[in-house]
Jmol script that loads the backbone (N, CA, C; Angstrom):
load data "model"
ATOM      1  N   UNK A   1       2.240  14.910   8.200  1.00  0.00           N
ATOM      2  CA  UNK A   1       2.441  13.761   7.337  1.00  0.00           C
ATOM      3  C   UNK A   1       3.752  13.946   6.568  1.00  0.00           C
ATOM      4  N   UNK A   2       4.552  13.145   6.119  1.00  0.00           N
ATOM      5  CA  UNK A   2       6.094  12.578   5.727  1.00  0.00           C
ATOM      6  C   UNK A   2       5.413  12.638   4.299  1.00  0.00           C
ATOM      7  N   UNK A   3       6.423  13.271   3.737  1.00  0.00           N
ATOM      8  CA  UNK A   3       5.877  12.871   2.088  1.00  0.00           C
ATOM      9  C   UNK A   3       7.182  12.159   1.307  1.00  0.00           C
ATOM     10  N   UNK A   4       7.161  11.941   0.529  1.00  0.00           N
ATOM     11  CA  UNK A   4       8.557  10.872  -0.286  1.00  0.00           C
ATOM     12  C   UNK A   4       8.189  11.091  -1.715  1.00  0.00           C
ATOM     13  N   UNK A   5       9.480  12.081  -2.150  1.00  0.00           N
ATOM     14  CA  UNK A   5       9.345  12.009  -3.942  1.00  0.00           C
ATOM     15  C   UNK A   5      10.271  11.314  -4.816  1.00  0.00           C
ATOM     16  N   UNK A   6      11.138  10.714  -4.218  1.00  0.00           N
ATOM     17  CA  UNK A   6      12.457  10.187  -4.271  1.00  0.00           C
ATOM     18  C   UNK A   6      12.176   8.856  -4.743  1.00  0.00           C
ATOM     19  N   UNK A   7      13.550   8.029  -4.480  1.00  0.00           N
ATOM     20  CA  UNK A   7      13.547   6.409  -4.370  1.00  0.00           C
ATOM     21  C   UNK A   7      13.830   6.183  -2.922  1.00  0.00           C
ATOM     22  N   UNK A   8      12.851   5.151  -2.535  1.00  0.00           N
ATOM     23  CA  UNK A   8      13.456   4.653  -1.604  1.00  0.00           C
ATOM     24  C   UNK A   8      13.992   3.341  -1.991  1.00  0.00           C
ATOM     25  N   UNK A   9      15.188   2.815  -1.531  1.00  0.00           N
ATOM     26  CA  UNK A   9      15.620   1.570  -2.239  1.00  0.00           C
ATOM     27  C   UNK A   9      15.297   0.521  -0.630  1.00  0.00           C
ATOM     28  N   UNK A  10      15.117  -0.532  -1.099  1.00  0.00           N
ATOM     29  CA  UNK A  10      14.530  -1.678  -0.016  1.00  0.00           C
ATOM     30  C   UNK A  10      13.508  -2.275   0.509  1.00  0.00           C
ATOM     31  N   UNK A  11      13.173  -2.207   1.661  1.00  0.00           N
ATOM     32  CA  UNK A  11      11.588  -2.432   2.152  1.00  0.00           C
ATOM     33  C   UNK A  11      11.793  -1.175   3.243  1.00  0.00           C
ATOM     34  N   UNK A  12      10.561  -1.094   3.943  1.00  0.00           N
ATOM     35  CA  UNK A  12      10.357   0.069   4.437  1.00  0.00           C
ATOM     36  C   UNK A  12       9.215  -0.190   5.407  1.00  0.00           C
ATOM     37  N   UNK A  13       9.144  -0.049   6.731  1.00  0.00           N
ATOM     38  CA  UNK A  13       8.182  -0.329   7.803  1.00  0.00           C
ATOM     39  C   UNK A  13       8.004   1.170   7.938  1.00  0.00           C
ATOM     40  N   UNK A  14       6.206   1.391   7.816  1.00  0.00           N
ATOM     41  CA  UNK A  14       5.731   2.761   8.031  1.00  0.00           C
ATOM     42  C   UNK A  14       5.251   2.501   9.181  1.00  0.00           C
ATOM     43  N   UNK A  15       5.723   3.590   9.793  1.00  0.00           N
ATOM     44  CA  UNK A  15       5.014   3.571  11.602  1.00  0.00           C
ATOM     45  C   UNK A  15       4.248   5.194  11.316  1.00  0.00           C
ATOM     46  N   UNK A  16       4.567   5.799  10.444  1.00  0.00           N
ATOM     47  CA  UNK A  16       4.123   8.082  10.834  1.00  0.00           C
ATOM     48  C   UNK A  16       3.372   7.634   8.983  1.00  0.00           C
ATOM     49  N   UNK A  17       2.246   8.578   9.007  1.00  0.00           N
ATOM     50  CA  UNK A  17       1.214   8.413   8.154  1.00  0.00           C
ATOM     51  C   UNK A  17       2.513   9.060   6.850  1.00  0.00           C
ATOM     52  N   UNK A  18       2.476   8.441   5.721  1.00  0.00           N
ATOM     53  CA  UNK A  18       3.487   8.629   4.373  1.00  0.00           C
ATOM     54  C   UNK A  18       2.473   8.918   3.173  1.00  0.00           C
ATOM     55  N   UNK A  19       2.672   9.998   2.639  1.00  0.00           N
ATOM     56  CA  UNK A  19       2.634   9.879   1.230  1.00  0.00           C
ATOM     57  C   UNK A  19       3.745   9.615   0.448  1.00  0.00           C
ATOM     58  N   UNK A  20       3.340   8.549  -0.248  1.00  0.00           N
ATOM     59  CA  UNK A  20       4.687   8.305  -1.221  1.00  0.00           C
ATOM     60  C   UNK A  20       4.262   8.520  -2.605  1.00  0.00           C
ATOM     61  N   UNK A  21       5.220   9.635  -2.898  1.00  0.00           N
ATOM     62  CA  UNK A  21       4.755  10.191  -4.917  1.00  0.00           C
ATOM     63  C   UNK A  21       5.854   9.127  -5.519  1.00  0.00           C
ATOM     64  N   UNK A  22       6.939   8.772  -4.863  1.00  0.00           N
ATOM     65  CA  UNK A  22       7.865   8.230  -5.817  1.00  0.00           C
ATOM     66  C   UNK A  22       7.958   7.008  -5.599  1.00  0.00           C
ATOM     67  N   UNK A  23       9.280   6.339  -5.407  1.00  0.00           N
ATOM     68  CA  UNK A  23       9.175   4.559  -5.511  1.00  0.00           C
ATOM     69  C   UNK A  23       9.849   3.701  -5.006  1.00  0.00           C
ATOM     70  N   UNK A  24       9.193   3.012  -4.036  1.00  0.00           N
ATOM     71  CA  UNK A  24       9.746   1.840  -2.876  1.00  0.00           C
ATOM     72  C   UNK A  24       9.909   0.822  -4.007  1.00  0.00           C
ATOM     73  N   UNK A  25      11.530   0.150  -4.103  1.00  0.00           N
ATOM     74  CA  UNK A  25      11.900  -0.894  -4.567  1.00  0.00           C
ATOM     75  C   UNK A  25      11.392  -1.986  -4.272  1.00  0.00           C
ATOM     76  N   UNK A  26      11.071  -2.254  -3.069  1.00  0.00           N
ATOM     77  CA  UNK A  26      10.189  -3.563  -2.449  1.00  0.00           C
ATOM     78  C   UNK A  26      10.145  -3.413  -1.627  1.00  0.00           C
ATOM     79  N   UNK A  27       8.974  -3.953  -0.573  1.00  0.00           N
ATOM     80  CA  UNK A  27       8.068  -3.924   0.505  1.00  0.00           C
ATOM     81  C   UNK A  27       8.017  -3.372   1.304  1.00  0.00           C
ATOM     82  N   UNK A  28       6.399  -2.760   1.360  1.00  0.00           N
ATOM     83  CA  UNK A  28       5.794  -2.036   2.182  1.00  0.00           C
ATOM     84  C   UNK A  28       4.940  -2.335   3.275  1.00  0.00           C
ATOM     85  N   UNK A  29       5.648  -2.205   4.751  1.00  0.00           N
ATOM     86  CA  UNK A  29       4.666  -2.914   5.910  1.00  0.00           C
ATOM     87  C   UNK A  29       4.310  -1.993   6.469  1.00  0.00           C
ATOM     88  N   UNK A  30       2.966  -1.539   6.790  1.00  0.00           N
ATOM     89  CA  UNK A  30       2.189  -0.850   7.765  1.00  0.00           C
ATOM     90  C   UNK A  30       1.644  -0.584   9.062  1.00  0.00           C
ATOM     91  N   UNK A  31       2.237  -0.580  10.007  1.00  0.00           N
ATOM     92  CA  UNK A  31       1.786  -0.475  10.972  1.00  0.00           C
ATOM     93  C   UNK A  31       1.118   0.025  11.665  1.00  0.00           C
ATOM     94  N   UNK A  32       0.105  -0.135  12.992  1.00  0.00           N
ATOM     95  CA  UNK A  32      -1.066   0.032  13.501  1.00  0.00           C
ATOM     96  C   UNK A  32      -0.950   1.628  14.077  1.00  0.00           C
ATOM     97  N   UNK A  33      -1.608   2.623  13.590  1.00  0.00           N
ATOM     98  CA  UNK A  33      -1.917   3.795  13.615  1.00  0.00           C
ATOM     99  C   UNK A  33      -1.190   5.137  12.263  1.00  0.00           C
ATOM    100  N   UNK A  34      -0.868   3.772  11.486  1.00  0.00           N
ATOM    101  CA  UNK A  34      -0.585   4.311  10.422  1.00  0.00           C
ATOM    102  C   UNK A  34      -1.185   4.418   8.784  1.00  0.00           C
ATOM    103  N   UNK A  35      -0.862   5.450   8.045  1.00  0.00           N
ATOM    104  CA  UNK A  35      -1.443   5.528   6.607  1.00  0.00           C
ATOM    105  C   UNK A  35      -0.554   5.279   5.638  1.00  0.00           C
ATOM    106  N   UNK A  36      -0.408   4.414   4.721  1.00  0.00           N
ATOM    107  CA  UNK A  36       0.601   5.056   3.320  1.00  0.00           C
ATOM    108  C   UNK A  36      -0.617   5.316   2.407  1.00  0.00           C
ATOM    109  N   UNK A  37       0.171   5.911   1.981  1.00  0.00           N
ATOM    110  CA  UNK A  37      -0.689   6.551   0.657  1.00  0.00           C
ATOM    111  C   UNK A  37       0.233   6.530  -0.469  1.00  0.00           C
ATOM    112  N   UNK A  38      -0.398   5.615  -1.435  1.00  0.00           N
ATOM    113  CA  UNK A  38       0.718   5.113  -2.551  1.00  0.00           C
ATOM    114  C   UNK A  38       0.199   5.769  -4.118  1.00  0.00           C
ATOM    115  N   UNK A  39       0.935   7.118  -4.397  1.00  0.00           N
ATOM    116  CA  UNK A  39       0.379   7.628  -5.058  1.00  0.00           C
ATOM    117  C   UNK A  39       1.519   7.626  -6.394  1.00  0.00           C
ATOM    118  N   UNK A  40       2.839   6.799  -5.892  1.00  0.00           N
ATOM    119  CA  UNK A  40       3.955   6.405  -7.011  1.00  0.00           C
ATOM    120  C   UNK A  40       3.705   5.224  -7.227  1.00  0.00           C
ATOM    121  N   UNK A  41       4.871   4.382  -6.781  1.00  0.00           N
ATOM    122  CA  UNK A  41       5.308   3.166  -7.438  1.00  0.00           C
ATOM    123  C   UNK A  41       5.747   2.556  -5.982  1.00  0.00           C
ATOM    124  N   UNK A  42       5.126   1.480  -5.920  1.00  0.00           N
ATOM    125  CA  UNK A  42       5.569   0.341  -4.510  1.00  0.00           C
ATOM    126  C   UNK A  42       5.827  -0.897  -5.589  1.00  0.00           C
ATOM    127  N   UNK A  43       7.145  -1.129  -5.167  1.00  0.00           N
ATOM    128  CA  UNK A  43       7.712  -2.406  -6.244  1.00  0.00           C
ATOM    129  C   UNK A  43       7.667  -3.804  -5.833  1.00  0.00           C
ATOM    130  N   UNK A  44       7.270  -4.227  -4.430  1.00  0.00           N
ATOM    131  CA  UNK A  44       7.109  -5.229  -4.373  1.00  0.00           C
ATOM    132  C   UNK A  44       5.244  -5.767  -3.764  1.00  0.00           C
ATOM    133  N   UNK A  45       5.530  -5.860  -2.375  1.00  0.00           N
ATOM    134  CA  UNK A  45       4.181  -5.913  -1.662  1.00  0.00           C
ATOM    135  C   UNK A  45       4.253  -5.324  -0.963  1.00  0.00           C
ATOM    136  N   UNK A  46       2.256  -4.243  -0.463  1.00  0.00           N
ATOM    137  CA  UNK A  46       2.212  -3.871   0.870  1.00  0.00           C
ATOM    138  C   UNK A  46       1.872  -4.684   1.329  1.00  0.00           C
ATOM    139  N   UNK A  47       2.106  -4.480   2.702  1.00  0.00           N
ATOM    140  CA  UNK A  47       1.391  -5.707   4.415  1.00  0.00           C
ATOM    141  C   UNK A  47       0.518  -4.943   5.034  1.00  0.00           C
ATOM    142  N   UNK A  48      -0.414  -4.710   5.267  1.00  0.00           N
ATOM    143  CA  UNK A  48      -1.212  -4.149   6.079  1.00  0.00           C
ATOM    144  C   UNK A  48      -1.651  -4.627   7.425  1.00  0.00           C
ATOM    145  N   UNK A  49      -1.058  -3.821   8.481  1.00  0.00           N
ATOM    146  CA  UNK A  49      -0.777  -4.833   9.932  1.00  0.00           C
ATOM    147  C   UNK A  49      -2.153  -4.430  10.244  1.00  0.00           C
ATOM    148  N   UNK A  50      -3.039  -4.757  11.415  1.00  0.00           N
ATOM    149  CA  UNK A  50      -4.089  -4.962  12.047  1.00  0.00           C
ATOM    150  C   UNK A  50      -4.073  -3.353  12.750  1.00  0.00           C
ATOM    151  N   UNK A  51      -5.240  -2.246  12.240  1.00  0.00           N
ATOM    152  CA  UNK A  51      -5.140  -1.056  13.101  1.00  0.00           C
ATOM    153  C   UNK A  51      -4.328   0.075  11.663  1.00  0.00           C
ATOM    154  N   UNK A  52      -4.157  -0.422  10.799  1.00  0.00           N
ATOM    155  CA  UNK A  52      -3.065   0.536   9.644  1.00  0.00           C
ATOM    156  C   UNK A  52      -4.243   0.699   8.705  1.00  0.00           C
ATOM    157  N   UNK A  53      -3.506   1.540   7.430  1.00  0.00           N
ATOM    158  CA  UNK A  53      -4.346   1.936   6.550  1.00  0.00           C
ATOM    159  C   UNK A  53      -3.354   2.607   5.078  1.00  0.00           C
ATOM    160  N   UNK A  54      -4.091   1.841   4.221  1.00  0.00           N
ATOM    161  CA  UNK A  54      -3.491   2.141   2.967  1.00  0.00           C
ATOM    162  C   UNK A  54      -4.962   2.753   1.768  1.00  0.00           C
ATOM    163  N   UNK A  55      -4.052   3.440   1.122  1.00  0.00           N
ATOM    164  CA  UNK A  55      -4.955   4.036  -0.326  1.00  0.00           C
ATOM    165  C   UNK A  55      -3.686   3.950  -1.186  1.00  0.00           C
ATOM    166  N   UNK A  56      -4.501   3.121  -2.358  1.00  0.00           N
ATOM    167  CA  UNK A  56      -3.345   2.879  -3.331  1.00  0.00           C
ATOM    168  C   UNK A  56      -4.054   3.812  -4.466  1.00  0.00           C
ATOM    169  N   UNK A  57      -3.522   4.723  -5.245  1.00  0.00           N
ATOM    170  CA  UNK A  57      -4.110   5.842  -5.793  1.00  0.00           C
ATOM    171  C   UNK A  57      -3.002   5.239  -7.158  1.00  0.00           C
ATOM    172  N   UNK A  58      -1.722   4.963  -7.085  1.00  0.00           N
ATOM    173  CA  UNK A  58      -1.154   4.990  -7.665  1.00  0.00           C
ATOM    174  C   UNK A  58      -0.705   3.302  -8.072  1.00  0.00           C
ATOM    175  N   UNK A  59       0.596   3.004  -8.450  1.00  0.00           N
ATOM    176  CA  UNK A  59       0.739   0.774  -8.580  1.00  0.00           C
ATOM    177  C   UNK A  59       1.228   0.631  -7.392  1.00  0.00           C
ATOM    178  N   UNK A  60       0.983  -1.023  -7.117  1.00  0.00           N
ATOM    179  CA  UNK A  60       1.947  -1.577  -6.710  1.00  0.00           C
ATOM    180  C   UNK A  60       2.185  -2.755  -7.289  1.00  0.00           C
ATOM    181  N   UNK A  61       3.375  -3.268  -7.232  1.00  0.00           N
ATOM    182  CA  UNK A  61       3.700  -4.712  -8.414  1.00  0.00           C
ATOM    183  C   UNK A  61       3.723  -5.332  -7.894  1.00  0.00           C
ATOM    184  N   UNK A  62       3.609  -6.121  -7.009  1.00  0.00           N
ATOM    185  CA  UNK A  62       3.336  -6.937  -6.050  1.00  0.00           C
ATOM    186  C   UNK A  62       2.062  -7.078  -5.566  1.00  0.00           C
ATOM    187  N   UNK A  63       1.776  -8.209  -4.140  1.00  0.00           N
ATOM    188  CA  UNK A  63       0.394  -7.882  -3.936  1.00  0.00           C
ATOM    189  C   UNK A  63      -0.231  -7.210  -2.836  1.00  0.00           C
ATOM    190  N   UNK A  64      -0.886  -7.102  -2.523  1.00  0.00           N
ATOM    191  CA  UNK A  64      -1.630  -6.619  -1.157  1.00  0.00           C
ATOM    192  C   UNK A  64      -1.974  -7.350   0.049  1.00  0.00           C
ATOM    193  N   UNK A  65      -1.712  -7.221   1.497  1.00  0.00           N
ATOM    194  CA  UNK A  65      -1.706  -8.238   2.162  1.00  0.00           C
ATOM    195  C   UNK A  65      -2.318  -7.977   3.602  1.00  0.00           C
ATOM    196  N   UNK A  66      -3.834  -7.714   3.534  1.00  0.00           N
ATOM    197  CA  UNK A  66      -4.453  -6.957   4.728  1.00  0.00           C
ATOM    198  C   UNK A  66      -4.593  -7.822   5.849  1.00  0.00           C
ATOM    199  N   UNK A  67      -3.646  -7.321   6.827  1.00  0.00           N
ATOM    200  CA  UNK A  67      -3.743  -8.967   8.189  1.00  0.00           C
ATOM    201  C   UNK A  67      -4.877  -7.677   9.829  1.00  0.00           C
ATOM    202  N   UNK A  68      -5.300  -6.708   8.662  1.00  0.00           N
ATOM    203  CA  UNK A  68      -6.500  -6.621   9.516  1.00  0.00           C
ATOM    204  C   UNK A  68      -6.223  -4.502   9.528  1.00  0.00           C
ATOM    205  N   UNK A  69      -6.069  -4.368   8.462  1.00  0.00           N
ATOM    206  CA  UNK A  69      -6.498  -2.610   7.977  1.00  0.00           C
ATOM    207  C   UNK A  69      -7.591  -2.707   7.057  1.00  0.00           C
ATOM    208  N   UNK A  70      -7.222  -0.880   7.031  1.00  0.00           N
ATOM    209  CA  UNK A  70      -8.210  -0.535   6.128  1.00  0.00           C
ATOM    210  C   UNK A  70      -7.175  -0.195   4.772  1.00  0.00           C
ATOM    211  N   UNK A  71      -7.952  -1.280   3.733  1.00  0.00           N
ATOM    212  CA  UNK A  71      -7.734  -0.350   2.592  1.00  0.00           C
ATOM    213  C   UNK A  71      -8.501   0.131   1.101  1.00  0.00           C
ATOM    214  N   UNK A  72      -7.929   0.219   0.684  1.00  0.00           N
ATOM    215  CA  UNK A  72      -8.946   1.515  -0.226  1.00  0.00           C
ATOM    216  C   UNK A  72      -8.441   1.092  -1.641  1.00  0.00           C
ATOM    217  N   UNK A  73      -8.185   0.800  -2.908  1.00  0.00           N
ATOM    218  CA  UNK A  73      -7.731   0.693  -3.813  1.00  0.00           C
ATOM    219  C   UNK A  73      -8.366   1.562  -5.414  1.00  0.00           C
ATOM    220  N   UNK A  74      -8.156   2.325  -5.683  1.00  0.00           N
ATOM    221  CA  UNK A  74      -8.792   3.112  -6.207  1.00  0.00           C
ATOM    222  C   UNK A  74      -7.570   3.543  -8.049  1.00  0.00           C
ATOM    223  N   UNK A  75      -6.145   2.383  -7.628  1.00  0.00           N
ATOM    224  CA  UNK A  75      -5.441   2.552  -8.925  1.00  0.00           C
ATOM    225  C   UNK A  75      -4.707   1.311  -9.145  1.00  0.00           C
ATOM    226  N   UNK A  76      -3.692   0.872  -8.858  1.00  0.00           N
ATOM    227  CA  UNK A  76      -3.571  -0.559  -9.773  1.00  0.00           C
ATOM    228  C   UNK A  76      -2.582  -1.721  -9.049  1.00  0.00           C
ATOM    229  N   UNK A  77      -3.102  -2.730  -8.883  1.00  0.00           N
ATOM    230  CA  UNK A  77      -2.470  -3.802  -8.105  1.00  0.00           C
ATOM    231  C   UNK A  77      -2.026  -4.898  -9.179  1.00  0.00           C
ATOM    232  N   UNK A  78      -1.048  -5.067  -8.917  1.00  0.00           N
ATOM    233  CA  UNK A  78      -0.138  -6.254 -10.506  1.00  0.00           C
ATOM    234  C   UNK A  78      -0.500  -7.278  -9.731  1.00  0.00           C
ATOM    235  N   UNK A  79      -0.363  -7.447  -8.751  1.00  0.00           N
ATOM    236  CA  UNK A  79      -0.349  -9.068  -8.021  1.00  0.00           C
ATOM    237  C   UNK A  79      -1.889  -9.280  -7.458  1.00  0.00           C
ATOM    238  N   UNK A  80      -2.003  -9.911  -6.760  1.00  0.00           N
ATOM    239  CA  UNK A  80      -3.385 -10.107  -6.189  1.00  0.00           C
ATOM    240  C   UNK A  80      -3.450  -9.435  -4.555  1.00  0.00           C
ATOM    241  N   UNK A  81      -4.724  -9.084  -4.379  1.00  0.00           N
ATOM    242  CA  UNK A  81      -5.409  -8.433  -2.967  1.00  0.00           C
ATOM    243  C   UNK A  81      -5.803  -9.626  -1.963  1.00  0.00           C
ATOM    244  N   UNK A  82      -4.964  -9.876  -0.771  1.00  0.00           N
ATOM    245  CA  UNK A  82      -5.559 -11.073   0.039  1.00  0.00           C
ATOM    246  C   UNK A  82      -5.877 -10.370   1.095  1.00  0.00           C
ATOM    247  N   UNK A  83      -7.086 -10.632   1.835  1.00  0.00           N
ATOM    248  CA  UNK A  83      -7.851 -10.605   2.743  1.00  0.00           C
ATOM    249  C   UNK A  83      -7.730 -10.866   3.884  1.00  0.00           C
ATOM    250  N   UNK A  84      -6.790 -11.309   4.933  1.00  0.00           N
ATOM    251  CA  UNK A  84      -7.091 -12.126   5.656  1.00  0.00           C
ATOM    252  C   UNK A  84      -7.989 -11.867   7.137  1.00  0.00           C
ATOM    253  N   UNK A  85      -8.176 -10.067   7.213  1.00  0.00           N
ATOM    254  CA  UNK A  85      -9.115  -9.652   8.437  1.00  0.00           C
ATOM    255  C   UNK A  85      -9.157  -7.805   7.724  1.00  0.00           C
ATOM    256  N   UNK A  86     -10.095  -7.540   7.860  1.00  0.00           N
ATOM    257  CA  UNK A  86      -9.718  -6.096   7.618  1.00  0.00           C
ATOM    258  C   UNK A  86     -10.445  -5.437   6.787  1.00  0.00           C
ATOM    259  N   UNK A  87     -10.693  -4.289   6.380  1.00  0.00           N
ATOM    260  CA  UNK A  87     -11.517  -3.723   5.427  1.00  0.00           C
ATOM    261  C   UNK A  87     -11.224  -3.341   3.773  1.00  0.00           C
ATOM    262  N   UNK A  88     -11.358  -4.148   2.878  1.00  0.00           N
ATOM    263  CA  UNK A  88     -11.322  -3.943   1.479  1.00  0.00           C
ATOM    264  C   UNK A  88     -12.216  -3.027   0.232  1.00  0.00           C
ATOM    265  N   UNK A  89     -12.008  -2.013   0.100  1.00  0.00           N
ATOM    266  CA  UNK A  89     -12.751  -1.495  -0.653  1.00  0.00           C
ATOM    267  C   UNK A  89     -12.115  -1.141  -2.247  1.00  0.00           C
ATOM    268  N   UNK A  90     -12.861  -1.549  -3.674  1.00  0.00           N
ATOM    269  CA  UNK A  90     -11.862  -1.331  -4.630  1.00  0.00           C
ATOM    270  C   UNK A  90     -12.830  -0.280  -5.664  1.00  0.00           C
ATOM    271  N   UNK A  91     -12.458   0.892  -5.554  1.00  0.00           N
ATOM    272  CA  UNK A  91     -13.133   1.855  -6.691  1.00  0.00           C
ATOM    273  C   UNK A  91     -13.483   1.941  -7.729  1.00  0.00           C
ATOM    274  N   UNK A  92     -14.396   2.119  -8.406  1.00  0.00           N
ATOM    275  CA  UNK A  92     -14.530   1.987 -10.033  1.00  0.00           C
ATOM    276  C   UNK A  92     -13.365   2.618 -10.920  1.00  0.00           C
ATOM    277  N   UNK A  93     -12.663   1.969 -11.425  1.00  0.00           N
ATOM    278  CA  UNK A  93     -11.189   2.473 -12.176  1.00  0.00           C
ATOM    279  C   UNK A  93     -10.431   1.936 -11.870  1.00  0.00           C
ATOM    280  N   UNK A  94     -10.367   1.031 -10.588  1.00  0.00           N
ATOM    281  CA  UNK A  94      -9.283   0.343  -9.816  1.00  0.00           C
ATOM    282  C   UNK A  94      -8.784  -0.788 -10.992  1.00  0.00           C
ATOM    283  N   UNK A  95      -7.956  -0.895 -11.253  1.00  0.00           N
ATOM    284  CA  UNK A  95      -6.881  -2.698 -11.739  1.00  0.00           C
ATOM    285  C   UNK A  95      -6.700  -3.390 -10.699  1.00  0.00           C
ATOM    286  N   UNK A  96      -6.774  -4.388 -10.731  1.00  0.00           N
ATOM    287  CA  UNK A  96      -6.254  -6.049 -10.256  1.00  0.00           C
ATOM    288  C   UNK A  96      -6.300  -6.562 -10.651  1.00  0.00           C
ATOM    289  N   UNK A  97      -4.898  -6.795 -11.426  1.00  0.00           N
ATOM    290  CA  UNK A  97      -4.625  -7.906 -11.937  1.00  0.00           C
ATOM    291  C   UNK A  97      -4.144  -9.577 -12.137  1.00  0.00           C
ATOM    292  N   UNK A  98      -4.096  -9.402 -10.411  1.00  0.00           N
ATOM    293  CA  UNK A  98      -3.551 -10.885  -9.965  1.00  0.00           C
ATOM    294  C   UNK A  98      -4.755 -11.528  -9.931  1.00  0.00           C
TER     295      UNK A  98
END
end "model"
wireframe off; spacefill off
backbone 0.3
color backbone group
C-alpha cells in the first residue's frame, strides 16, 4: 500500500490501495480494485467507482459520491453522502454535515 503525508495539489485518480495522512486539494476518484483511506484532509469530493472502496477516518470538504463501492465513514463529511449503488456504512462518531 502507497502512503501520502504530503500535499497533493489537484485531483487524483486512485487505481493502487492509498493511505492518505495528508491533503488532496480536490478530488478524489476511486477506482475498481481499489482503497483510499482518508485519514488527512480530501479538499474537494471523493467518487467512488463501482468495485472501489473508501474509509474516511479523517475530512473531506466536499461530498461523497458512491456510483457502486464500499464505503465506511467513521470521521467527517462537510458536504453530503450520495448513494447511487453501493455499500454505505456511517459509524457512531461519524459527521455529516451536508
Amino acid at each position: 500500500m502507497r502512503e501520502e503525508d504530503g500535499t497533493i495539489e489537484g485531483d487524483l485518480r486512485v487505481t493502487e490501495d492509498l493511505e492518505l495522512n495528508g491533503t488532496l486539494t480536490k478530488t478524489a476518484t476511486v477506482a475498481a480494485g481499489a482503497t483510499l483511506y482518508v485519514n488527512g484532509t480530501v479538499g474537494g469530493d471523493v467518487v467512488l467507482e463501482r468495485g472501489s472502496s473508501v474509509v474516511v477516518a479523517g475530512t473531506v470538504s466536499g461530498s461523497v459520491i458512491n456510483r457502486g463501492g464500499s464505503l465506511r465513514v467513521s470521521g467527517r463529511v462537510v458536504g453530503k453522502i450520495r448513494r447511487i449503488s453501493g455499500t454505505t456504512q456511517l459509524e457512531p462518531g461519524a459527521i455529516v454535515n451536508g
